[in-house]
C-alpha positions in Angstrom: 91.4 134.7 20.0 91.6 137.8 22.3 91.1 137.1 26.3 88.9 140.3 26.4 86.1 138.9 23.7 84.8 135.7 25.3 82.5 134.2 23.4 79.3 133.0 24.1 78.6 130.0 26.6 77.1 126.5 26.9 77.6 125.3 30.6 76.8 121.7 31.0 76.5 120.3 34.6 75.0 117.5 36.2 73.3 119.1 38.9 71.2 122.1 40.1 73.1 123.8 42.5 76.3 123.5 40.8 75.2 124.8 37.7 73.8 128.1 39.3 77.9 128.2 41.6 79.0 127.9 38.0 76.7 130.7 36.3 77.1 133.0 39.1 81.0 134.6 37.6 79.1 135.5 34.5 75.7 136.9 36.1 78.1 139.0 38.2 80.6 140.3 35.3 77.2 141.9 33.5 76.0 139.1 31.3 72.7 137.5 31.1 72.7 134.4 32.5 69.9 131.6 32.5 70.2 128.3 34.7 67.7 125.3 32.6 66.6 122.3 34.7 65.2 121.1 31.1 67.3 121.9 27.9 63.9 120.8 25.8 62.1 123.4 27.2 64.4 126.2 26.1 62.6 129.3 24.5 63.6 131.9 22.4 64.5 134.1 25.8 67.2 131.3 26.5 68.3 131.7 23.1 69.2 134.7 23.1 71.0 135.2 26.5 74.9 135.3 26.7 75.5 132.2 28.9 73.4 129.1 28.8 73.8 127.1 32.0 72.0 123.0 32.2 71.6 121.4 34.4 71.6 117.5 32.9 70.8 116.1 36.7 73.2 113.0 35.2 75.6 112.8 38.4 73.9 109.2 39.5 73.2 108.0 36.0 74.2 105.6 34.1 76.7 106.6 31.8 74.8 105.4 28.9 71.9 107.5 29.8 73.9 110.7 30.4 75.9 110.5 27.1 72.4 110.4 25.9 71.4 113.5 27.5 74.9 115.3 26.2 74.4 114.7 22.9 70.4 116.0 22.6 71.9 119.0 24.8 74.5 119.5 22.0 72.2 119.0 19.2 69.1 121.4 20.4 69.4 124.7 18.5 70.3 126.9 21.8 73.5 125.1 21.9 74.5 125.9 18.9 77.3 128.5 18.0 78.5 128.2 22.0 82.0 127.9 24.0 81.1 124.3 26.3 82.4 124.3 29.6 81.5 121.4 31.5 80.9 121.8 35.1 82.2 119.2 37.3 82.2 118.8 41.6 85.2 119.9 43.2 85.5 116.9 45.3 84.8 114.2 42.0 81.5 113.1 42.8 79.6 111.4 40.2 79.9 110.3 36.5 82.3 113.6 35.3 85.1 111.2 34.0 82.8 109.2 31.4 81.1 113.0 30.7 84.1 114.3 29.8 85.4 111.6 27.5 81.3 111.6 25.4 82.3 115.7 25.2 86.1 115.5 23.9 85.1 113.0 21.5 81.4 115.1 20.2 83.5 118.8 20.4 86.9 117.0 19.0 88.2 119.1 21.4 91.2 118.5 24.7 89.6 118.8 27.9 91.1 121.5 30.3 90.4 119.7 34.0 90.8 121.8 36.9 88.8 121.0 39.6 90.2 123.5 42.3 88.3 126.0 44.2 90.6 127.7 46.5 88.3 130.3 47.9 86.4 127.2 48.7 89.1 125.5 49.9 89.6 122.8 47.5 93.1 123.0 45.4 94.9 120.0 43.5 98.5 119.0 44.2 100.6 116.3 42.5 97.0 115.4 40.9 95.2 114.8 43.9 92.7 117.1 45.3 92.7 118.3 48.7 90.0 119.7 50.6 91.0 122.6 53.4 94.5 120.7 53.1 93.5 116.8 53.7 93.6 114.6 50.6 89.7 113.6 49.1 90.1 110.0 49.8 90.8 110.3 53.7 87.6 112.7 53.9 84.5 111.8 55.8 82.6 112.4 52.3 84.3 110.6 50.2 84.8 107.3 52.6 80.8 107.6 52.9 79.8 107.5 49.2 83.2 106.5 47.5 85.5 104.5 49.1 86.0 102.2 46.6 87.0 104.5 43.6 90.3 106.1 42.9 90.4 109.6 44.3 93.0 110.9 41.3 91.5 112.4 38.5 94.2 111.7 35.8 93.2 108.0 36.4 89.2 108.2 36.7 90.0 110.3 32.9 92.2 107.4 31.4 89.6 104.7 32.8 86.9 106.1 31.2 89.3 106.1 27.2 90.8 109.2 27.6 94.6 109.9 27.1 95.4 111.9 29.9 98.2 114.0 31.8 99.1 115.7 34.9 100.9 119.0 34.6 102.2 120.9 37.7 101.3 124.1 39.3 104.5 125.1 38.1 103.7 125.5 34.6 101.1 128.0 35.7 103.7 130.1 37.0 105.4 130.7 34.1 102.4 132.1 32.8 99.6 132.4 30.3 101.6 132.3 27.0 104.2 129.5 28.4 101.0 127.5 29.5 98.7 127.9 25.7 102.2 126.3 24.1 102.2 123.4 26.5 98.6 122.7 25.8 99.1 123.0 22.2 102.2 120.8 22.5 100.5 118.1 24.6 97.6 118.2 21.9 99.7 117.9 18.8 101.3 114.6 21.0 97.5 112.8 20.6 96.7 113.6 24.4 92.9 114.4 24.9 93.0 115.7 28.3 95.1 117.8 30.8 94.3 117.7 34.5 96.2 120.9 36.3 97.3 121.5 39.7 96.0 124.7 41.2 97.0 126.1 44.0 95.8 129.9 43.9 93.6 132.2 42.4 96.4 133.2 40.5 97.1 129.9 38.9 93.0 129.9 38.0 93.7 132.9 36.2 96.6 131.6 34.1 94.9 128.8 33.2 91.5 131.2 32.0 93.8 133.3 29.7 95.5 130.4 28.6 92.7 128.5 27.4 90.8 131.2 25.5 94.5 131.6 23.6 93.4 128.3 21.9 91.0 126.5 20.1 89.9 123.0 19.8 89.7 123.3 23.7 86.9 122.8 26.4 87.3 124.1 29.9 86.2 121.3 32.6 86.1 122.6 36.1 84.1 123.9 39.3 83.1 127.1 39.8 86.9 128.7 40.7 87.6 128.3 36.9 84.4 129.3 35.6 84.9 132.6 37.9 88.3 133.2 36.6 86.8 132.8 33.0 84.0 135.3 33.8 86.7 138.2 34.9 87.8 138.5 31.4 84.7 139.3 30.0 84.8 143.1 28.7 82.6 145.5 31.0 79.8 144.9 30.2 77.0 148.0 30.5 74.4 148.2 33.9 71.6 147.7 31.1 72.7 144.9 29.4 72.1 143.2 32.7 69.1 144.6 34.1 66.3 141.9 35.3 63.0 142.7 34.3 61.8 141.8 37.4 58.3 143.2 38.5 57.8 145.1 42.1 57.0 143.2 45.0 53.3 144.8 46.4 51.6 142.1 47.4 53.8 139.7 48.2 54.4 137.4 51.7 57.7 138.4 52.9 58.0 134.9 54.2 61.2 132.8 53.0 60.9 129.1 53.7 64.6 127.8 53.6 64.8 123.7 52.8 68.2 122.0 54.0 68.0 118.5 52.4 71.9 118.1 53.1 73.2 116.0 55.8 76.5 116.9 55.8 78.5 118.6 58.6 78.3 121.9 57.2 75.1 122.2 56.3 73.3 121.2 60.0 76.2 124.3 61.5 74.2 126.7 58.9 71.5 124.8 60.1 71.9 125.6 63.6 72.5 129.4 63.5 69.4 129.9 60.8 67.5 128.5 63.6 68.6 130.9 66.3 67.3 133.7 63.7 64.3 135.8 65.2 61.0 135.2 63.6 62.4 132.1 62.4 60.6 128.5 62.5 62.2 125.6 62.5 61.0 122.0 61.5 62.5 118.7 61.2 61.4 115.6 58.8 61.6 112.0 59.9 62.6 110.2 57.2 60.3 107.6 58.1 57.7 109.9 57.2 59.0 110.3 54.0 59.2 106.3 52.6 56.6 105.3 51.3 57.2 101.6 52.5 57.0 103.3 56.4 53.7 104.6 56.5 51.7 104.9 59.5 48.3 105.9 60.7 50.3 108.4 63.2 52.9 109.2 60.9 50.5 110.5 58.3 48.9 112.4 60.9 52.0 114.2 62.0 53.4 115.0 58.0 49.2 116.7 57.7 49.9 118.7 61.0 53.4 119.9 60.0 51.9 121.1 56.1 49.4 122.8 57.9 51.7 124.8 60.4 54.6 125.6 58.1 51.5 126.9 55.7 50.4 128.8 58.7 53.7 130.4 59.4 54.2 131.4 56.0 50.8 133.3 55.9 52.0 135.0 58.9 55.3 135.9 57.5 57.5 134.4 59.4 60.4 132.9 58.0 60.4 128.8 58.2 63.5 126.3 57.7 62.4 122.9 57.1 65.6 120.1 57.3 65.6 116.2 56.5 66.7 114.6 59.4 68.5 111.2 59.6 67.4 107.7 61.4 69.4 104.6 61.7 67.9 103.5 57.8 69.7 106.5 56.1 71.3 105.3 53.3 72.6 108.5 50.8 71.7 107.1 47.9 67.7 107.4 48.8 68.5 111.0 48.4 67.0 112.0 45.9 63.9 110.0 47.0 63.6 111.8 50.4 64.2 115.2 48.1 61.3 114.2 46.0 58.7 113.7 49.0 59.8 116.3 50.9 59.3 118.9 47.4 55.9 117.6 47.5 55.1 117.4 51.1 55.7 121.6 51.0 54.4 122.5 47.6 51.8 124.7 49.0 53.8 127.2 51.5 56.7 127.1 49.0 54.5 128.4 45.7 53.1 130.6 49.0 57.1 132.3 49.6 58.4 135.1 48.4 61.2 133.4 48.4 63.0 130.0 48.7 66.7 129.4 50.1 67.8 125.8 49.1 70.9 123.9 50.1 71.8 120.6 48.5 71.8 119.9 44.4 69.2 117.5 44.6 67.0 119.0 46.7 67.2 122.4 44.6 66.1 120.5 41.6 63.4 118.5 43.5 61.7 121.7 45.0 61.8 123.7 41.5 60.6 120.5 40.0 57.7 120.3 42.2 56.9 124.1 41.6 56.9 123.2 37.7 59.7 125.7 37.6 62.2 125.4 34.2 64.2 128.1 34.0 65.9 130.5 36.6 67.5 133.8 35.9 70.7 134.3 37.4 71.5 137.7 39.3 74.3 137.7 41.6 75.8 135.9 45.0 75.2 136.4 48.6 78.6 135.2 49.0 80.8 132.5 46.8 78.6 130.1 45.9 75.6 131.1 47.0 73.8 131.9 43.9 70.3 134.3 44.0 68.4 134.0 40.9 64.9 135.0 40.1 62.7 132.5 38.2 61.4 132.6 35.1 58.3 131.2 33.1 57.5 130.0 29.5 55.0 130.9 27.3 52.3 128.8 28.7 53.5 129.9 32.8 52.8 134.2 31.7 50.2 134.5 34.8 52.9 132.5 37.1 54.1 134.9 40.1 57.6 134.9 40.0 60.4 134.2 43.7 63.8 134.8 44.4 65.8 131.3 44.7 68.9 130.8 46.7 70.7 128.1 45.8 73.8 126.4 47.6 75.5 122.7 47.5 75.4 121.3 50.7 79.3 121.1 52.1 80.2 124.5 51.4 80.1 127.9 53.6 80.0 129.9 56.3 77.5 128.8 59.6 75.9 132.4 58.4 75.4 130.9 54.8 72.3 130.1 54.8 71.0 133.2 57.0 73.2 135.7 54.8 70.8 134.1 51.5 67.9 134.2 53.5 68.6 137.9 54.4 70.0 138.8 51.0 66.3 138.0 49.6 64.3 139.9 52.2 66.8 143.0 51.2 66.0 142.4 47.1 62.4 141.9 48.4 62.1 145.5 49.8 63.8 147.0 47.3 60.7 146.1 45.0 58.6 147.1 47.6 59.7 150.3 47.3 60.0 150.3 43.6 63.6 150.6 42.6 64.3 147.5 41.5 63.7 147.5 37.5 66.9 147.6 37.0 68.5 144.8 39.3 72.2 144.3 37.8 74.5 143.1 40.5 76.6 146.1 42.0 79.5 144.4 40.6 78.6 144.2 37.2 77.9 147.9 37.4 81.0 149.3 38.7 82.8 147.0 36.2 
């Protein structure tokens, strides 16, 4: 198969802002490129585009339940006729091992594992990843939420039935050809998955050209290799890329940003969003969020807060709402806090022009809330923050459409989240003035 005619695309991931980090390469290379929080609901327009990104929102199942989600993703008709790449986190998180081994054995195919990300600072060495040069397991992340797995992804792959490998960095420097034959090789030997150390871009690169030498293959990564996969696409024409998207007269030029990660990084973008003029800031109790710690003066103070972030929005002011943390905070209630917190600010979110959302779970949660299916990828504010515009099924034609941001929540710059915030205000004048039918990425267009 020639490098320079990829073929079409099923991305499979197992949460929301992930999947749009892994979409993003292809949106910006000139192809269409639609992010699904539910595969069921997938119309003809998702049929037809050139990538099809899920979200399976699998990475705290069970692994019985999320093999049962692969294999109706597989089966449904938009599937069909599609590359897989299955998107996993950089730093391990969640059920990608068992994933993996339900994949290999539905596709018959050897998984290609590279979990690296070295614009993001995560690379693998001697099959143990390393973010911003410490080893996972001696991370504050992964003591919090993992401490009792193994941190090597060659063993998390063989525990879950797989026969597995680790090949060096330096196979990647002999190149694409030299790497295609030991892939092949290590096939014909009965192995069923390869995990590579990747240092550089470079090596990303190799691995890409290698693995669309072959087939019988699926690529299993974060978005470095995804990216890498995306830069061989042909150039693609400003047109094929163009967003219908409609002009923005009438719209609040409010964006309400929700931080629902509690990691390091995210409360530094937090920080300097709020330092931001015409910028409101607002912090959640989690107390006000459980259910089981509800109070008379508690309810009273989640009914004021609704009522001045719906305020501020009407005024057009930009607002940040963050989850805070107490002494209870317990990561797994996650998705729980997510969930209330979605609800809490349905009504000045489906207000916004636009929404800026950090953390996977929270990203689903809000669009969940806003009954939204489908989003539209168009570009990045930076690496991996994704923009995308929404979109609506047949049954949503009188829904008013938003720009999203979405980013996971330990990645970036303290000027992430303001750079997404400002990214939309800037796609939201440039329908304001009426030049935005055509809304390829500048990339795409100069490809």
């Amino acid at each position: 198969m020639s490098p320079r005619s990829l073929p079409r695309y099923l991305v499979v991931a197992d949460d929301l802002s992930g999947a749009a980090d892994c979409a993003a390469g292809f949106a910006s290379a000139g192809l269409s490129t639609s992010v699904l929080l539910d595969p069921q609901a997938c119309g003809q327009a998702q049929r037809d585009v050139d990538v099809l990104t899920v979200d399976t929102n699998s990475r705290r199942d069970a692994p019985a339940v999320a093999a049962a989600k692969l294999q109706a993703l597989l089966a449904a008709p938009a599937s069909q006729g599609r590359r897989v790449l299955k998107k996993m986190d950089s730093t391990l998180r969640g059920g990608w091992a068992q994933e993996v081994a339900v994949l290999q054995g539905a596709l018959d195919a050897m998984a290609l594992v590279a979990p690296s990300f070295p614009q993001m600072g995560r690379t693998m060495q001697a099959g143990l990843v390393h973010v911003h040069g410490v080893r996972l397991a001696d991370t504050d992340t992964w003591k919090l939420e993992h401490a009792d797995r193994d941190d090597r992804a060659a063993q998390q792959l063989q525990a879950a039935g797989l026969r597995c490998d680790n090949l060096p960095a330096s196979l990647l420097d002999a190149g694409p050809d030299a790497t295609a034959q030991a892939i092949a090789t290590a096939r014909e030997q009965g192995l069923q998955a390869l995990v590579f150390d990747v240092l550089t871009d470079e090596h990303l690169q190799t691995l890409a050209l290698a693995s669309l030498q072959l087939e019988q293959v699926f690529c299993v990564c974060s978005a470095g290799l995804s990216h890498a996969l995306a830069q061989q696409v042909p150039a693609v024409s400003a047109a094929a890329s163009a967003l219908d998207v409609p002009h923005g007269a009438g719209r609040l030029p409010s964006v309400v940003t929700v931080v629902g990660s509690m990691s390091a990084i995210a409360q530094q973008q937090l920080a300097y969003l709020a330092e931001q003029p015409r910028t409101r800031l607002h912090v959640v109790p989690p107390g006000c969020l459980r259910s089981d710690a509800q109070t008379p003066q508690r309810q009273d103070l989640v009914q004021a807060l609704v009522q001045t972030v719906s305020a501020e929005v009407a005024q057009g002011l930009d607002v940040v709402v963050s989850l805070g943390a107490d002494a209870h905070t317990d990561p797994a209630e996650g998705p729980l806090l997510a969930r209330q917190l979605a609800r809490l600010l349905h009504a000045p979110m489906a207000a916004a022009a636009g929404l800026v959302i950090t953390g996977g779970e929270t990203a689903r949660a809000v669009l969940e809330e806003l009954q939204l299916r489908s989003l539209r990828v168009h570009s990045e504010s930076e690496p991996g923050v994704v923009l995308c515009i929404t979109e609506h099924d047949d049954t949503q034609q009188d829904a008013r459409r938003q720009w999203i941001a979405t980013k996971a929540g330990a990645f970036g710059h303290p000027a992430s989240l303001q750079r997404a915030s400002s990214a939309i205000h800037s796609l939201l004048a440039a329908q304001t003035l009426g030049g935005c039918t055509d809304t390829a990425p500048t990339e795409s267009k100069q490809r």
